[in-house]
C-alpha positions, 0 to 999 in steps of 0.5 A: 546505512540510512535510506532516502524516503524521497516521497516524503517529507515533514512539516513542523506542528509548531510552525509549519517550517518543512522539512525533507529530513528528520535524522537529525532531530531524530538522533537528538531525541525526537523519537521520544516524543511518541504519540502512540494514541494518535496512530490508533486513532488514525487506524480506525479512521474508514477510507483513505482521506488522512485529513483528519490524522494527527501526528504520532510524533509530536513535533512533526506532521508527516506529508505523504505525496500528494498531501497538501500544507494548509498553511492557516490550519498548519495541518496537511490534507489530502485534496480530492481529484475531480475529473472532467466531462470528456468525451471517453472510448476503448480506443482513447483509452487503449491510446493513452495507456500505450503513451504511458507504458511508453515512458517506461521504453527500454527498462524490464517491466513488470507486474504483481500477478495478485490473480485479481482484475484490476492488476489482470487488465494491466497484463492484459494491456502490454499483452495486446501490445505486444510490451515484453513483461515479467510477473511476480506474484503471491500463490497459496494453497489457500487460493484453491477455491477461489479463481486467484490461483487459477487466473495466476497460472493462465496468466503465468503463461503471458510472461516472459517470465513469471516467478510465484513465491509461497505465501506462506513464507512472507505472510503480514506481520513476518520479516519484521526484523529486516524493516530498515531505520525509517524517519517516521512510524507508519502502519505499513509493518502489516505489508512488509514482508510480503512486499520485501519477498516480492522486492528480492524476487523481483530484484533477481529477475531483472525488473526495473519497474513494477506495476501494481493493481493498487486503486482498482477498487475505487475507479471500478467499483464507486459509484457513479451516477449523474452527479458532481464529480467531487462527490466522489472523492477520488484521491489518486495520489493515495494509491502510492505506498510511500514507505514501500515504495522508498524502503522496499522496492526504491532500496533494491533500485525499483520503480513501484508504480501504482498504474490506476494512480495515473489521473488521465486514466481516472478521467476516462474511467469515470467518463466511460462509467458515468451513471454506473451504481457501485459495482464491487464485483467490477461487473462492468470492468469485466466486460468493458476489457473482456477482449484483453482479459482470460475468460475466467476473470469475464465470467466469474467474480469473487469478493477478496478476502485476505482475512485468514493471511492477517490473522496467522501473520499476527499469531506469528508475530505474537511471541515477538511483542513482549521483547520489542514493547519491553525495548520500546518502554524501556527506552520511552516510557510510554504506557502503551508498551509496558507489560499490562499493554502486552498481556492486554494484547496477547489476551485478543481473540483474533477471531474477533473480527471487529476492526477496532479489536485486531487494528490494536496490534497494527500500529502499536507494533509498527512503533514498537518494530520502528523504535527497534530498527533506530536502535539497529540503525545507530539513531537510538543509542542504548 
């Protein structure tokens, strides 16, 4: 069974023509024409502005939501939100996210409980009013030192229900084998099998939408000083995770809805931190919501760092290129996947932290893992 990606669609490199389906092209032999340089390229661009991707398949542009067609250059961008001067508070603040938990009115909410501030100040947000809420969250040993895994179970008593699945059974890179046949090869293979364990969690108890912290770094902690807004280059719509959202959580009937994506929220949060220099450990956030939040999160900072995860899930998955590049070159050609380019691969040291050193992996396994679930699919017939 093939699954909508409604928060996506395609544009022709040729003509600009849209569309919000490819299967068709797809099962006539478009997944051949793969740009596999292009996707490298792309993951070593810094920030989140994908203006200056190109398309990994020849034929066709992918548009994300949010994205903008500029029909001159026949490329999409993505615009920037400026937020306006507006007289700002805790008070409108706390009335404005109320309106917007109200939307979701009848329906079992939920959050991912990450242990950090930003998904903190939205449990700690229904708690003050009163919003019934699960939470589903990612617990290690590996926290130990660290306030995550101290927070998690603080907050774990919040809920009405709170489920912590080991991290270790879905690190980055795992479960890559139930990806299902998708239209368009994207990096997010990295994020799969943690987000499909959270889904199946979240799907046995109940919940209906789910909210996650994603976008908290940029309102807390960018810089804002007196100056244009623009400068800032704020992109909400960039906080959602399309191919998650449609493949993962949508395909087990869930709403994932990235809270700090809401552009209201940006407006106040910018208004209320005008003047603010960057602030990484969110100094401010911590105490501008310290009457909502644990004591520990007020107190205490820490900079994240998921280094360790990635690295074993790519030591995991490691074994696995040789056959699903084999597949891939066989059924494309394409000198990126034969077996020089495994060995190449497989000689990294992953110690290397340099980004342009591991983010080699990344995108040439999500087509290798994108090419194999068309096969799986029935699209690609061997």
């Amino acid at each position: 069974m093939l699954i909508t990606q409604p928060s996506i669609h395609f544009r022709s490199t040729q003509n600009g023509l849209r569309y919000d389906s490819i299967w068709e092209s797809l099962e006539a032999g478009a997944w051949k024409n793969i740009l596999p340089e292009n996707l490298l390229d792309s993951a070593l661009i810094e920030g989140v502005d994908r203006s200056l991707y190109k398309p990994i398949l020849k034929d066709f542009h992918l548009i994300h939501k949010g994205m903008v067609w500029d029909d001159i250059k026949k490329m999409p961008y993505d615009p920037i939100y400026i937020p306006k001067k507006v007289n700002a508070n805790l008070d409108l603040f706390f009335e404005e996210t109320y309106r917007f938990f109200n939307q979701y009115a009848g329906k079992q909410i939920g959050v991912q409980l990450s242990g950090g501030l930003d998904s903190s100040i939205i449990i700690g947000l229904l708690k003050y009013f009163k919003i019934p809420f699960y939470l589903v969250g990612l617990a290690n040993k590996r926290f130990e030192f660290r306030t995550e895994s101290r927070i998690q179970q603080i907050l774990a008593e919040w809920a009405d229900k709170t489920i912590l699945v080991d991290y270790e059974t879905c690190l980055p890179y795992s479960h890559i084998d139930k990806v299902p046949p998708h239209q368009y090869p994207e990096g997010y293979v990295t994020s799969f099998g943690p987000d499909y364990i959270m889904a199946q969690t979240a799907k046995n108890l109940g919940i209906e939408v789910l909210f996650t912290g994603q976008g908290g770094d940029n309102v807390f902690g960018d810089e804002i000083l007196h100056k244009s807004p623009e400068e800032l280059k704020w992109m909400p719509h960039t906080y959602y995770q399309g191919w998650i959202e449609d493949l993962v959580y949508a395909a087990e009937g869930i709403e994932l809805v990235p809270f700090y994506a809401n552009e209201r929220f940006s407006e106040l949060i910018y208004n209320l931190r005008l003047g603010q220099k960057k602030d990484i450990p969110k100094v401010w956030a911590r105490q501008y919501f310290k009457d909502i939040l644990p004591s520990e999160l007020i107190e205490y900072s820490y900079c994240s760092d998921f280094w360790g995860f990635v690295i074993s899930g790519v030591q995991e998955v490691i074994p696995k290129l040789p056959l699903l590049f084999e597949q891939t070159f066989n059924l494309t050609e394409n000198k990126f996947f034969n077996k020089e380019k495994v060995k190449e691969l497989i000689a990294i040291d992953l110690l290397d932290y340099k980004k342009e050193t591991y983010m080699q992996i990344e995108p040439l396994l999500g087509i290798a893992v994108w090419i194999d679930s068309l096969v799986r699919g029935g699209i690609i017939k061997k």
